[in-house]
N, C-alpha and C positions, 0 to 999 in steps of 0.2 A: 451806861454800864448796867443800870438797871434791867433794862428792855432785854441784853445779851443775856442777863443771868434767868431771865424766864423762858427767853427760848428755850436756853442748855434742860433748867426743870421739864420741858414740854416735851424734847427730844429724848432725856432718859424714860421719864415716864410713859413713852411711845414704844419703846424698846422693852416693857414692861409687861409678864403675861397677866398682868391683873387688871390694867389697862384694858388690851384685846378682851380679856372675857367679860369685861364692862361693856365695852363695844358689839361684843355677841349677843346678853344679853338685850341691850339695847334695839338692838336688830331685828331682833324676834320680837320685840314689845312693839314693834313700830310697824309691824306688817308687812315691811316694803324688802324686795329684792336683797341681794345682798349688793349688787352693783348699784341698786338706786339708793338705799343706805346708805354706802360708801359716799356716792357722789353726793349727797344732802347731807352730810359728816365732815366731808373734807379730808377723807382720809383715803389710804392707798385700798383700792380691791385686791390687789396683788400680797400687801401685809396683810391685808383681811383672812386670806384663805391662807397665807403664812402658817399665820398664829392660828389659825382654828386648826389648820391640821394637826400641828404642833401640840396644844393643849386635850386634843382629841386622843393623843396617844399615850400622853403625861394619865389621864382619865381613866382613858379604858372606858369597860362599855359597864354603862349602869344599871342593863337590864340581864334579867335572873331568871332561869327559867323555872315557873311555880304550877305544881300539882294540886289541883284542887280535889276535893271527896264531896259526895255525895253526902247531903245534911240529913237525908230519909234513911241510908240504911248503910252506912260508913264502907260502900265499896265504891272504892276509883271509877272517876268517868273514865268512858269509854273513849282511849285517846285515836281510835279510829274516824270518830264524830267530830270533826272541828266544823263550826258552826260558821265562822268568818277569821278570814288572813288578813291581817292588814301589815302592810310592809313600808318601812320608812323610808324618810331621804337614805336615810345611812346605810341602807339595804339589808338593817335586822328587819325581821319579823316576827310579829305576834299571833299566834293562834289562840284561837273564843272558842273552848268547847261547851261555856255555860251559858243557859238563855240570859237569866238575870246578870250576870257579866256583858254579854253583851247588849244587853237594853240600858245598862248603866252608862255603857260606853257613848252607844249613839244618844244620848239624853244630854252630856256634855258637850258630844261634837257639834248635833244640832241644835 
């Protein structure tokens, strides 16, 4: 009886979006695929991208688009001037029109 009542625990808790965004971010801490997570997890790649859709939508998107000023003489960069795109999985994109923004950047990446 015991054994039965952990499954049912293991089944709700699978059914669970707190669960999956455990599993997401576990995903990304681990470097690997999302299919080779899955299969080193034990769990569906099918529920994988389920629930990420899922919670992606509940989300919404977290990025904000931010105007920066020039610190020398408080006029707007020149938003003609973007310095580098960089474009996600998710197919937002980021425009760098400041140097120091982006040497910050590349200093993390690399």
């Amino acid at each position: 009886m015991k054994h039965a009542k952990n499954v049912m625990n293991f089944v709700k808790r699978k059914g669970n979006g707190v669960y999956w965004s455990e599993q997401m971010e576990l995903q990304i801490q681990s470097h690997l695929s999302r299919v080779a997570y899955c299969e080193s997890a034990g769990i569906s790649y099918q529920q994988f991208i389920y629930w990420e859709k899922k919670l992606k939508k509940k989300i919404g998107s977290p990025l904000i688009p931010v105007r920066l000023e020039n610190k020398h003489d408080n006029e707007p960069f020149e938003l003609s001037k973007v310095l580098c795109r960089l474009t996600l999985k998710n197919g937002q994109s980021i425009q760098i029109y400041d140097e120091e923004a982006l040497l910050l950047i590349l200093k993390k990446v690399v």
